[in-house]
Structures are given as structure tokens and as C-alpha cells.
C-alpha positions as YAML, in Angstrom:
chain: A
units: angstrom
residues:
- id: 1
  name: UNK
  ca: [3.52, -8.32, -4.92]
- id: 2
  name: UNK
  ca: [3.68, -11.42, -2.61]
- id: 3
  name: UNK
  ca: [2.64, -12.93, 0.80]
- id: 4
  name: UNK
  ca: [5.65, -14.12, 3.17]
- id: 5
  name: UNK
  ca: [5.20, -16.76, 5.39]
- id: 6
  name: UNK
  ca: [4.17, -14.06, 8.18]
- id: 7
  name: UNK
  ca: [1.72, -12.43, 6.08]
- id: 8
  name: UNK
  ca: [0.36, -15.86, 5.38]
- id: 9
  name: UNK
  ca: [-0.35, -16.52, 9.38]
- id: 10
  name: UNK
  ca: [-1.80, -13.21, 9.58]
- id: 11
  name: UNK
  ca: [-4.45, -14.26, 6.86]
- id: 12
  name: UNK
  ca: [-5.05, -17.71, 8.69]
- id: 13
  name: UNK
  ca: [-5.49, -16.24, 12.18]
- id: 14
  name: UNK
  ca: [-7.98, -13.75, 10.42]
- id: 15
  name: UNK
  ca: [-9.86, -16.90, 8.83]
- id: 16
  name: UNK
  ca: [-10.26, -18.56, 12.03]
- id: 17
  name: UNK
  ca: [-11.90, -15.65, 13.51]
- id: 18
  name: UNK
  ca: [-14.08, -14.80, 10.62]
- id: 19
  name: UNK
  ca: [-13.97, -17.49, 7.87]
- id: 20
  name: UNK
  ca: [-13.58, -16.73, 4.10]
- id: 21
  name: UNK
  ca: [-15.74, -17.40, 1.30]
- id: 22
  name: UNK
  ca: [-16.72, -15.50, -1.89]
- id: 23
  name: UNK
  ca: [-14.86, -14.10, -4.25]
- id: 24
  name: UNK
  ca: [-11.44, -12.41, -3.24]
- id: 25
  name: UNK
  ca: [-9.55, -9.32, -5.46]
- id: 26
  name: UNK
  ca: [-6.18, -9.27, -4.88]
- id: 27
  name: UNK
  ca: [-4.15, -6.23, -6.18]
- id: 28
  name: UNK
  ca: [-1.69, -7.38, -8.27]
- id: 29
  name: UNK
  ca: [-0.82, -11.28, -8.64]
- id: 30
  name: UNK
  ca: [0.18, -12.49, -5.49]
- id: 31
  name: UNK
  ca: [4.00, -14.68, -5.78]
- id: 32
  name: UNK
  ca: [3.73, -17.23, -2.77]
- id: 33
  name: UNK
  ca: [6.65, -18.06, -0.08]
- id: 34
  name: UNK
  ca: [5.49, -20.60, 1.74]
- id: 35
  name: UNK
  ca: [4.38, -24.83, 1.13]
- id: 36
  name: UNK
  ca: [1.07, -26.15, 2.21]
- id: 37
  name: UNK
  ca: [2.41, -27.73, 5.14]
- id: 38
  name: UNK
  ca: [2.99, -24.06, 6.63]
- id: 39
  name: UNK
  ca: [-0.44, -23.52, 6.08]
- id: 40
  name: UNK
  ca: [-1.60, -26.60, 7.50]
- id: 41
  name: UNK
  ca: [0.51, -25.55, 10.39]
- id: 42
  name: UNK
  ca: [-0.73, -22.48, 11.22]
- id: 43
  name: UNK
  ca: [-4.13, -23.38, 10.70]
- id: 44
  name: UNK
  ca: [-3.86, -25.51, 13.54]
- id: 45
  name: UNK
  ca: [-2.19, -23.09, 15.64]
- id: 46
  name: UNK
  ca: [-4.97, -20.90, 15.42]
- id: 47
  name: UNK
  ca: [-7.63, -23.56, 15.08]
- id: 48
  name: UNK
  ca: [-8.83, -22.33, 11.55]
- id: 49
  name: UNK
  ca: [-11.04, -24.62, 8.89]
- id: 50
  name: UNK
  ca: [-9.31, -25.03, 5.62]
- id: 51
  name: UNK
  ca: [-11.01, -26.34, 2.35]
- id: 52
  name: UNK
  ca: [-9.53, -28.91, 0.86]
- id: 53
  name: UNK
  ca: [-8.44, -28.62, -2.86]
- id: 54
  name: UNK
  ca: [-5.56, -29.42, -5.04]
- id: 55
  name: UNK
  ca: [-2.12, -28.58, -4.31]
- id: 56
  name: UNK
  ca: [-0.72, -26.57, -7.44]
- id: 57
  name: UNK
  ca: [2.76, -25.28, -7.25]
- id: 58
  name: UNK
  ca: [3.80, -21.74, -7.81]
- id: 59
  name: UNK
  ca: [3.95, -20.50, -11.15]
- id: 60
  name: UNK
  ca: [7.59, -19.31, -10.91]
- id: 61
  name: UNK
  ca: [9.93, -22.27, -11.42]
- id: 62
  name: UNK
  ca: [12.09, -21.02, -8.69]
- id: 63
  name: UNK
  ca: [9.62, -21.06, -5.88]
- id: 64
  name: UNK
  ca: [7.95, -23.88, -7.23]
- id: 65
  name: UNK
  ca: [11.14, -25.86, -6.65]
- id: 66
  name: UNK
  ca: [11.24, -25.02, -3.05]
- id: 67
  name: UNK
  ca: [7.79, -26.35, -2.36]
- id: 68
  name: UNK
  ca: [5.87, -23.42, -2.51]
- id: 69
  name: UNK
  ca: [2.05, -23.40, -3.88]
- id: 70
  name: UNK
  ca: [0.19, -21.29, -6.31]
- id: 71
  name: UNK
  ca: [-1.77, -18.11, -5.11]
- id: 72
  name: UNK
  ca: [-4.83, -20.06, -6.58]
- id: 73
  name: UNK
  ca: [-4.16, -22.81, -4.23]
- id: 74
  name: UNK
  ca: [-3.56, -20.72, -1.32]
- id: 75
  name: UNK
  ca: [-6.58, -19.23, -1.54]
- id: 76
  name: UNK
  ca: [-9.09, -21.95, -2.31]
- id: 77
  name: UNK
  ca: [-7.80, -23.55, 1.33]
- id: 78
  name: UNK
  ca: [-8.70, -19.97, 2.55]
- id: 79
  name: UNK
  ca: [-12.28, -20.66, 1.64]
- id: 80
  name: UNK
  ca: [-12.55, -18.19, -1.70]
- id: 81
  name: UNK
  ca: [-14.60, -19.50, -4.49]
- id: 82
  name: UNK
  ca: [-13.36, -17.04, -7.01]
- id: 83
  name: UNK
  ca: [-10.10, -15.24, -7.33]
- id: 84
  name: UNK
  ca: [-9.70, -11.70, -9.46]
- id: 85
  name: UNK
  ca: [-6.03, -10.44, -10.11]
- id: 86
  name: UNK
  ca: [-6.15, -7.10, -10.57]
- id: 87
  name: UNK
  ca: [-3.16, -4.36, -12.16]
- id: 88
  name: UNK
  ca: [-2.34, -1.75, -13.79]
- id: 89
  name: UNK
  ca: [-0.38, -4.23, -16.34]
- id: 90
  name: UNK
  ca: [-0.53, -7.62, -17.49]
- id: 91
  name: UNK
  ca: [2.48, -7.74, -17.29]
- id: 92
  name: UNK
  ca: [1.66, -11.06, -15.22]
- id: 93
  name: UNK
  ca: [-1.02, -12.21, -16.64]
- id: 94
  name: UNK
  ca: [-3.83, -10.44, -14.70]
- id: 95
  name: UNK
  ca: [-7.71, -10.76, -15.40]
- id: 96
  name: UNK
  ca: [-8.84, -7.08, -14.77]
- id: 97
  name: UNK
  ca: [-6.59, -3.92, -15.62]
- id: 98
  name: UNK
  ca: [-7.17, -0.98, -13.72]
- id: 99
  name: UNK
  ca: [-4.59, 2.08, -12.80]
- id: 100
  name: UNK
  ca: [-5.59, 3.02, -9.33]
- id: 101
  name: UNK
  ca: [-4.25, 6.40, -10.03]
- id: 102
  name: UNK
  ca: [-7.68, 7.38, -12.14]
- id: 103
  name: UNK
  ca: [-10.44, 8.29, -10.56]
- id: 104
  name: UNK
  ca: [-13.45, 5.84, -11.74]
- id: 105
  name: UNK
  ca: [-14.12, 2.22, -10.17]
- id: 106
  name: UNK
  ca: [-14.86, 0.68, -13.29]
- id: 107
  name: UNK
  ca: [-19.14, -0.77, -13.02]
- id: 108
  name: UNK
  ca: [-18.10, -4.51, -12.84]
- id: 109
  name: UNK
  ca: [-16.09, -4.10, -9.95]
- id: 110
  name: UNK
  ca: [-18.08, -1.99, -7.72]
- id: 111
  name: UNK
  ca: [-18.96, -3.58, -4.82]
- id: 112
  name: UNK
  ca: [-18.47, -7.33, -6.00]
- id: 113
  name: UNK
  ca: [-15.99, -8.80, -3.74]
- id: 114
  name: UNK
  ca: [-15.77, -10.38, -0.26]
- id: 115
  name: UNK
  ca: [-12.66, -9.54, 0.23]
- id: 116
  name: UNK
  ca: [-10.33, -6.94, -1.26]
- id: 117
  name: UNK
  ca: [-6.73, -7.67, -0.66]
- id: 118
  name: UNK
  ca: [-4.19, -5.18, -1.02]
- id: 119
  name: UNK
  ca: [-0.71, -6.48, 0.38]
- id: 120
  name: UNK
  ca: [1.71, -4.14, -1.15]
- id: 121
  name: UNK
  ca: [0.23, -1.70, -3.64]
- id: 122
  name: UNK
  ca: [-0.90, 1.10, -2.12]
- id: 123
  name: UNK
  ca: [2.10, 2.86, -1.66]
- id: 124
  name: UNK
  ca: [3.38, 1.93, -5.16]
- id: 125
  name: UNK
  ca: [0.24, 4.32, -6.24]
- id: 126
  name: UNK
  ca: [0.98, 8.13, -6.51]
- id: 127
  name: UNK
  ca: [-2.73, 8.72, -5.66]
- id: 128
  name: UNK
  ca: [-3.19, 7.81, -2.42]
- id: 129
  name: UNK
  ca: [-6.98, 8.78, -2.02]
- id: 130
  name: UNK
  ca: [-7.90, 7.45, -5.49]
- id: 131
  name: UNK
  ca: [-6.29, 3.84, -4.68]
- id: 132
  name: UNK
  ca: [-8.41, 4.14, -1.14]
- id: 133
  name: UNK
  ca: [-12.02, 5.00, -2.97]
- id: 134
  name: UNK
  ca: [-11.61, 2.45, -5.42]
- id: 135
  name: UNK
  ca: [-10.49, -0.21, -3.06]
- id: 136
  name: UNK
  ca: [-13.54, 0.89, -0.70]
- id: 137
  name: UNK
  ca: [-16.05, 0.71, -3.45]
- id: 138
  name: UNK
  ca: [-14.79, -2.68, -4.57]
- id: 139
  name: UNK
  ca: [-15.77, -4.60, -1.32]
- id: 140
  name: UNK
  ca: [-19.37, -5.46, -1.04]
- id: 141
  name: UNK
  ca: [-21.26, -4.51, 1.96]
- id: 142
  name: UNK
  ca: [-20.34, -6.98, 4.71]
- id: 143
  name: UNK
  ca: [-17.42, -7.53, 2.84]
- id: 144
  name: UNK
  ca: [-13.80, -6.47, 4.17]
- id: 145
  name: UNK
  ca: [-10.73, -5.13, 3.15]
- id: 146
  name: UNK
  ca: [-7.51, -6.73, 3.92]
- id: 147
  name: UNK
  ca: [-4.33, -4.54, 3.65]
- id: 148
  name: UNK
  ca: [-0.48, -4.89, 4.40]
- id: 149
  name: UNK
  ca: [1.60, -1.64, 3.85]
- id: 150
  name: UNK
  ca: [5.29, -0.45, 4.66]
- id: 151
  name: UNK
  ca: [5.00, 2.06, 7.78]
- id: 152
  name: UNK
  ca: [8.31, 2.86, 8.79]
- id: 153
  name: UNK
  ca: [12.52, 2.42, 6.93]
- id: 154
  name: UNK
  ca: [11.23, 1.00, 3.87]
- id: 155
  name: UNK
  ca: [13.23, 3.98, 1.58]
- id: 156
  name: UNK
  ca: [12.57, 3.91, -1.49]
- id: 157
  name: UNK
  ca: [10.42, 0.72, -1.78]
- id: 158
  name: UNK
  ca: [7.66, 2.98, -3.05]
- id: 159
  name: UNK
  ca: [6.40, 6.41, -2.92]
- id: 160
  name: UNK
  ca: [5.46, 6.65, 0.44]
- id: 161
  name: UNK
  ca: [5.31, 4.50, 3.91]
- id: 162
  name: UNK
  ca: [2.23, 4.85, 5.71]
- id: 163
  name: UNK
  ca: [1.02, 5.89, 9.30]
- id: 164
  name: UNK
  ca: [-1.62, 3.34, 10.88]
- id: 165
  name: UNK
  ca: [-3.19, 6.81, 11.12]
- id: 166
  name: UNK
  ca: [-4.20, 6.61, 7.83]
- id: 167
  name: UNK
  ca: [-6.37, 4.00, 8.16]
- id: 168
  name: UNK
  ca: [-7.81, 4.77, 11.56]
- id: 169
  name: UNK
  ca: [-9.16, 8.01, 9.99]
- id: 170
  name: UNK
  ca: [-9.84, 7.22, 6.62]
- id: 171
  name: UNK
  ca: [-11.90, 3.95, 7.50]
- id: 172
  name: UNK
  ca: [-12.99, 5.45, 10.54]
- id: 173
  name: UNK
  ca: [-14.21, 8.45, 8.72]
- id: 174
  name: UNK
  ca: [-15.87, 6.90, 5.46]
- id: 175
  name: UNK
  ca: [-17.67, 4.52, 8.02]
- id: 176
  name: UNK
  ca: [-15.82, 1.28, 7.53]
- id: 177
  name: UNK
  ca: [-15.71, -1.21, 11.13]
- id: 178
  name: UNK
  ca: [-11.84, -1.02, 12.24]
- id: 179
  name: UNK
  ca: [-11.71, -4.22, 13.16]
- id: 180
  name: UNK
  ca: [-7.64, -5.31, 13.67]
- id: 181
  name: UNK
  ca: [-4.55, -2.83, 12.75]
- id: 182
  name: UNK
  ca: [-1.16, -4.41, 13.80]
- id: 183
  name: UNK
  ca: [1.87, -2.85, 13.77]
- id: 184
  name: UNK
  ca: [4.23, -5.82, 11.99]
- id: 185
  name: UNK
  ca: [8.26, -5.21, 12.98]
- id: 186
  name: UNK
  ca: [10.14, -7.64, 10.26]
- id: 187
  name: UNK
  ca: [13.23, -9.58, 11.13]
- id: 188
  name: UNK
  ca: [16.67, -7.25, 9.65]
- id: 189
  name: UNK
  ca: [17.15, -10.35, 7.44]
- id: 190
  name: UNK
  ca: [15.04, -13.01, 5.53]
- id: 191
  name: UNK
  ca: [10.91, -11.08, 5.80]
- id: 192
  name: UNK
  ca: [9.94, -13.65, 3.64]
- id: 193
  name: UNK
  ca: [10.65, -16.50, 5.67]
- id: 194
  name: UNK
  ca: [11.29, -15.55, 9.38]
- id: 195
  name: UNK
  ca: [8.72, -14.93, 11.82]
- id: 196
  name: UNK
  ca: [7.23, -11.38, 12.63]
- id: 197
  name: UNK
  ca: [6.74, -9.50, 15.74]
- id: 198
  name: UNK
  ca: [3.14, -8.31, 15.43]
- id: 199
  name: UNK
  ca: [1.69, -5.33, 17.92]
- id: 200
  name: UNK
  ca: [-1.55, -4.75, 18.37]
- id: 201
  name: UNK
  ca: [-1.44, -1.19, 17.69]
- id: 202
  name: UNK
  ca: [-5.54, -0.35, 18.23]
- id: 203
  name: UNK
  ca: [-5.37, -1.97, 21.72]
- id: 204
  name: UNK
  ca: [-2.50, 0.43, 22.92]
- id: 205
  name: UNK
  ca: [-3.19, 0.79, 26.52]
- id: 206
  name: UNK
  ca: [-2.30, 4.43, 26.27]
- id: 207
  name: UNK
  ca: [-2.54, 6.38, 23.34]
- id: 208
  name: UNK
  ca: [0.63, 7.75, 21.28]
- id: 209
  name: UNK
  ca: [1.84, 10.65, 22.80]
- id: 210
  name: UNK
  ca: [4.80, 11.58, 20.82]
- id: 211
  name: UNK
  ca: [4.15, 13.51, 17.65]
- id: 212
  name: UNK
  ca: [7.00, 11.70, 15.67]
- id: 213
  name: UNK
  ca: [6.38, 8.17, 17.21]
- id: 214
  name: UNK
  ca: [8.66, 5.68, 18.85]
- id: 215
  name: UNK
  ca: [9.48, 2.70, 16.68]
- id: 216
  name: UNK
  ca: [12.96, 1.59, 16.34]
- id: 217
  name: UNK
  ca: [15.60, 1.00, 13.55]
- id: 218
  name: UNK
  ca: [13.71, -2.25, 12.15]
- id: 219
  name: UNK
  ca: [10.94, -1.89, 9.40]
- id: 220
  name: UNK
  ca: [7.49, -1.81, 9.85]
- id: 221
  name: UNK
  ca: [4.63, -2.76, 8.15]
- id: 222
  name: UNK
  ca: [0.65, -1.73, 8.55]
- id: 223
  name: UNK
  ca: [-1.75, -4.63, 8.47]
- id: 224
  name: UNK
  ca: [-5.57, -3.26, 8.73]
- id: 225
  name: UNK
  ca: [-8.56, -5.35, 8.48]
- id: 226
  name: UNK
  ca: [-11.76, -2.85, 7.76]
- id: 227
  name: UNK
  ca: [-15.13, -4.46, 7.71]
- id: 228
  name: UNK
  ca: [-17.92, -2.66, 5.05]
- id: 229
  name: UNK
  ca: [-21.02, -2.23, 7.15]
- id: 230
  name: UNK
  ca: [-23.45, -1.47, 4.26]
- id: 231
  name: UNK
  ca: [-23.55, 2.98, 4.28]
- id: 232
  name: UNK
  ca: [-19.91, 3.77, 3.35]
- id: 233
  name: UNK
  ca: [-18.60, 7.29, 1.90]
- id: 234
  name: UNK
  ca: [-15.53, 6.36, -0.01]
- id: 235
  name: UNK
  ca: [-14.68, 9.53, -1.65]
- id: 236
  name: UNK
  ca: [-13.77, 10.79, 2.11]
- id: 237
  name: UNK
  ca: [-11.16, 13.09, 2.86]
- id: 238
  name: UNK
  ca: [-10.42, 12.55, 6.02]
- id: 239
  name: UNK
  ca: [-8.65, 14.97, 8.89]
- id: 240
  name: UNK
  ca: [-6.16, 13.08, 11.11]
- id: 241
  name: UNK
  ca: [-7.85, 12.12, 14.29]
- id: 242
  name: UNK
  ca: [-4.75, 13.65, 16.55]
- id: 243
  name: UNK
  ca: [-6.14, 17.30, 15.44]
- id: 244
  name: UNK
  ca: [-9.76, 16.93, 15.68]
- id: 245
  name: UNK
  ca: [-8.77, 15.62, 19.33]
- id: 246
  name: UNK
  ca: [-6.78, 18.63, 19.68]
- id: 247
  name: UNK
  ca: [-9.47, 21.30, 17.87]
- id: 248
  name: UNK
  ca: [-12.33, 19.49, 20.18]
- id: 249
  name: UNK
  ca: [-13.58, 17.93, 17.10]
- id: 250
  name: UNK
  ca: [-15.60, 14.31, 17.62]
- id: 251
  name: UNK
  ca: [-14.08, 11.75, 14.96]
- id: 252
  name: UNK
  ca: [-15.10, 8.38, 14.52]
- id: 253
  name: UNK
  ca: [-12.05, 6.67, 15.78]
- id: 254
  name: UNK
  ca: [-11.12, 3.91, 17.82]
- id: 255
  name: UNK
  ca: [-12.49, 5.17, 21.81]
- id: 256
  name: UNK
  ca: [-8.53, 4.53, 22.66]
- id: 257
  name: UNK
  ca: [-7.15, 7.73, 20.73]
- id: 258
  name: UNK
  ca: [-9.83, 9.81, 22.30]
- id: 259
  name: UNK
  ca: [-8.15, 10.08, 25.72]
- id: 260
  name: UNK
  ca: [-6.68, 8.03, 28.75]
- id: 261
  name: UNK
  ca: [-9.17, 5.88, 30.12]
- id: 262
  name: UNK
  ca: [-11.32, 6.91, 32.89]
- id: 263
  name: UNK
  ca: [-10.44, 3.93, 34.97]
- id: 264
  name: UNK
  ca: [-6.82, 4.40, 34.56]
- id: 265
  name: UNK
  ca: [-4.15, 6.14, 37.02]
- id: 266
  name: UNK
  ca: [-3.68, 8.87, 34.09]
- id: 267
  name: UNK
  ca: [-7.12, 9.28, 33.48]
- id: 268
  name: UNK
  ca: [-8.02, 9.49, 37.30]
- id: 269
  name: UNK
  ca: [-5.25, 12.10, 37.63]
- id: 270
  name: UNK
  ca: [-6.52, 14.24, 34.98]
- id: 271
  name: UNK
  ca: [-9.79, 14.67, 35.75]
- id: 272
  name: UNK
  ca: [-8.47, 15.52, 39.25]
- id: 273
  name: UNK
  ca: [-6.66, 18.28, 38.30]
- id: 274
  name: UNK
  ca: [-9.26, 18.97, 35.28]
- id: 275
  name: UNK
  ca: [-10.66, 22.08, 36.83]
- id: 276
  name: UNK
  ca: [-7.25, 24.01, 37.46]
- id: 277
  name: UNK
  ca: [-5.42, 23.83, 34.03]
- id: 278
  name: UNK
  ca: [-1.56, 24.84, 34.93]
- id: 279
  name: UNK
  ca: [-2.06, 22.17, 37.26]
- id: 280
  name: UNK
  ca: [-3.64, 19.62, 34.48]
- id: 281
  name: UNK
  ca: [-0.76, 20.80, 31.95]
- id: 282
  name: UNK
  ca: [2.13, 19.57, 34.72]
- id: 283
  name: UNK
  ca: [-0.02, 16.65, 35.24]
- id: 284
  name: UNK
  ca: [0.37, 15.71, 32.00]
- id: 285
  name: UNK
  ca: [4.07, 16.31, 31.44]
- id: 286
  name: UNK
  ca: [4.55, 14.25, 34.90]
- id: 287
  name: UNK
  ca: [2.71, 11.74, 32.64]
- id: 288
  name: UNK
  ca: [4.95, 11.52, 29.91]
- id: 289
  name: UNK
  ca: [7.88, 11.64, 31.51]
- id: 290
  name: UNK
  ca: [6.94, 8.75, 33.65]
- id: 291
  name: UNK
  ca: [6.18, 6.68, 30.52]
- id: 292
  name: UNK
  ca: [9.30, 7.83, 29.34]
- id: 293
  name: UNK
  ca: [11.50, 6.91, 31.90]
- id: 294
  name: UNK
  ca: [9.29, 3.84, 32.21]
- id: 295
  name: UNK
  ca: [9.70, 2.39, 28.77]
- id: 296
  name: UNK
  ca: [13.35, 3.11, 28.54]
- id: 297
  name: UNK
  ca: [14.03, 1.23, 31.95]
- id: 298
  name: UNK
  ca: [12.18, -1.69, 30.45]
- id: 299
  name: UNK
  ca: [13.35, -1.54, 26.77]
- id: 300
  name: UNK
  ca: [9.45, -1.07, 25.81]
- id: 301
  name: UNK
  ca: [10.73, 2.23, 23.83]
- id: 302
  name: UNK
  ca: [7.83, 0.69, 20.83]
- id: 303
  name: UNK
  ca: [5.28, 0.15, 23.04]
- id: 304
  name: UNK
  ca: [3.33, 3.57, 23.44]
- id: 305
  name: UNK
  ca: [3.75, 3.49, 19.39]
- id: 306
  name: UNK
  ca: [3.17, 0.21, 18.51]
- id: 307
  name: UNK
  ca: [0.55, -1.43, 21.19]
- id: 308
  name: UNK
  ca: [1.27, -4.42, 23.29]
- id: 309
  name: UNK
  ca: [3.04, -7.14, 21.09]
- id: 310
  name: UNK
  ca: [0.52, -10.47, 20.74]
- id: 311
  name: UNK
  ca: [4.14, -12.72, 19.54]
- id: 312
  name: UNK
  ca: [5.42, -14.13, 16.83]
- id: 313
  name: UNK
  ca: [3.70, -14.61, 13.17]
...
């Protein structure tokens, strides 16, 4: 597992908006790509606090040679008091082992960390909902949980790639706070070091009306941010959002995915033609293919998928 330099500005702008402190579990031991002076640097692009400590390098020889610090390091300037390396080997030297596949959250972990970090195991774990629940019951209430996760043309990197979807209705639905899901779309060459184009996917200004999304050829990675708020139901099994919409179902999901906004053109248009329902059904294909036609003409083909972009990371 390991945090490039664009995963490492995601966690800063994240500290600057709600600081760090505690104890962090990261899944896996994290291998760094990135110096101090990065952090430094991005910390003051986003006006976060850091705590000063010692500069360790990385424990790989390589990557120490370029520069680049120790997980430890990194996150001590984060703010975290305590750092807990968890695996299902120790194969690196971690301090708890735990296969996410089981079932049980072992007593000493339940609900003892500020921050669980999971930034590129959970779809390395055949059992999705297991790996979920335990991460869930890990975070203490008022804690969060921080996670990074191939979405889309990441073959065979692990067992699955994941829909933001997923954590929309399985956060949503155990009674997490959503409180940031990007879209990440990775440079073809060099994700470790290059900059990302992050979209903001829960601030779409339209929902996603294609069934199969619209990304393009790049990859793309899901990074959530769910906040515990005290009264959570890990064990969950959520239904995806799209089809309670469509069954008339309420969900707790984001108020975006429910339907276009009153205020909008869309939403004023539908609710005109609301009472006569041929009439809604065109109104909504006119809809589509405007957006369509729209995004093409602008080369915003992402953009109903992905959400507006916020730049580079």
C-alpha cells in the first residue's frame, strides 16, 4: 500500500478543514512518495497547521534515497499521536494482524481510532461487506474514515474496482456523515508523482443519468471521507440508492441523487409537465439529450459522472 504525492494533498487539504489528532489505523503499512518539503508545500497551499517533529526517512532504501520520509513522520506532521499498522501479514512488520475477510472486529480495535485509513485495501479483500463492518466499527464515534479505492481501468490490480455508489449507500445507509467523495482521474503515466485531476463527484450539479457512467479511458480512483456520528449500523446491507429512487423508496443519500433541483431549468420543467406523464417521459429524454449533445460539444463527456472538477492535486 502507499500514498502518492496526490493522495498526500488530498490528506492535507482534509487536515486544514478538519485537523487531525488521535490515533490513526492505517490498513496495511503505508510506503511514502513524497519529501517533507511537498508537504510543507501543500500545507501552505491549503493553509493547513502541521506539527512539527523529526524528519525520518522512508524505511525502503530506495525511496529513502530520493528524499522521501517515513509513514511515521508523515503522520506525526498530520497531527496523529499514535499510529496502528494493520494486515493480514507481517509480512512488513505490522503491529495488529487481522484478515478483513473474517467476520469479527477483534475487542481492542473496536471503536478506538480517530481515523481509519484505508488507501488501497479494500478491493484487495474478497469480502467486501466484512472489510466495510470492520473498518466502520474501528472508528470511534466522531471519528472518520478516510478511503482511496480504484473505480474505473484498474484490471486486475485487485478483485474488484469500486462505484462511488458504494459508499454513498453503504455510509449513507449505516448512518455515517458523507462528508467529501471525489472522483480522482490519474495521469496515463507516473500516479505516484504527477498531479491528479480531482472531481467533486457529491456536488454534481445534475445527477448521473447514464446507467453505465461516462468516465473516459484514464483510471479512476474513489476517495470518500465518512464522518462517525455516534449511532452507526455497520453490519448494513445496503440497496443501491439508483433503485430505491426508482422503486419510490426514501434512502439516506446525498439530496443531489434524489432528483434535479427544484430551482433548476430541469427541475422547473418537470414539475411542469409532472401531471401529464407521456409528456414528463419526453421531457426527460429532451433532457438527456441536451446534456448529451451539451457535454460532447464542450468535451465535458466526465462531467455528469464525475462532478465539476475542483483542479489539480
Amino acid at each position: 500500500m502507499g500514498i502518492s504525492r496526490g493522495a498526500m494533498v488530498l490528506l492535507v487539504e482534509e487536515a486544514s478543514q478538519r485537523p487531525f489528532h488521535g490515533a490513526i489505523a492505517t490498513l496495511g503499512r503505508m510506503d511514502i512518495h513524497f519529501s517533507r518539503v511537498e508537504v510543507e508545500q501543500a500545507a501552505h497551499r491549503f493553509g493547513a497547521k502541521l506539527i512539527d517533529c523529526e524528519t525520518r526517512l522512508n524505511e525502503d532504501p530506495q525511496l529513502a534515497a530520493r528524499g522521501w520520509i517515513s509513514d511515521s513522520t508523515f503522520f506525526q506532521l498530520l497531527g496523529f499521536q499514535e499510529i496502528i499498522r494493520i494486515d493480514a501479514s507481517n509480512y512488513e512488520g505490522v503491529d495488529e494482524i487481522l484478515d478483513l475477510n473474517t467476520a469479527e472486529t477483534p475487542p481492542g480495535l473496536r471503536q478506538r481510532f480517530d481515523v481509519v485509513l484505508d488507501f488501497g485495501t479494500l478491493e484487495h479483500v474478497f469480502h467486501v461487506p466484512h472489510c466495510l463492518a470492520h473498518i466502520a466499527r474501528m472508528a470511534k464515534p466522531g471519528g472518520r474514515i478516510v478511503q482511496l479505492t480504484p473505480s474505473s481501468n484498474c484490471v486486475d490490480h485487485g478483485f474488484y474496482g469500486v462505484s462511488p455508489t458504494l459508499f454513498v449507500d453503504y455510509y449513507g445507509q449505516a448512518g455515517f456523515e458523507l462528508q467529501k467523495l471525489y472522483l480522482c482521474r490519474l495521469p496515463r503515466t507516473g500516479i505516484e508523482r504527477k498531479p491528479w485531476r480531482i472531481h467533486d463527484y457529491l456536488n454534481r450539479p445534475t445527477p448521473c443519468w447514464s446507467d453505465l457512467g461516462r468516465l473516459d479511458g484514464s483510471i479512476y480512483f474513489s476517495y470518500v471521507v465518512a464522518r462517525h456520528p455516534g449511532d452507526i449500523r455497520p453490519e448494513t446491507i445496503p440497496q443501491q440508492s439508483a433503485y430505491l429512487k426508482k422503486w419510490g423508496v426514501a434512502g439516506n443519500q446525498p439530496e443531489q441523487i434524489q432528483g434535479e433541483p427544484a430551482g433548476s431549468k430541469a427541475g422547473r420543467l418537470l414539475a411542469v409537465t409532472a401531471r401529464w406523464p407521456m409528456l414528463n417521459r419526453l421531457a426527460r429524454l429532451l433532457i438527456v439529450s441536451w446534456r448529451t449533445l451539451r457535454n460532447r460539444i464542450e468535451d465535458r463527456g466526465i462531467a455528469a459522472a464525475a462532478g465539476p472538477c475542483l483542479g489539480r492535486y
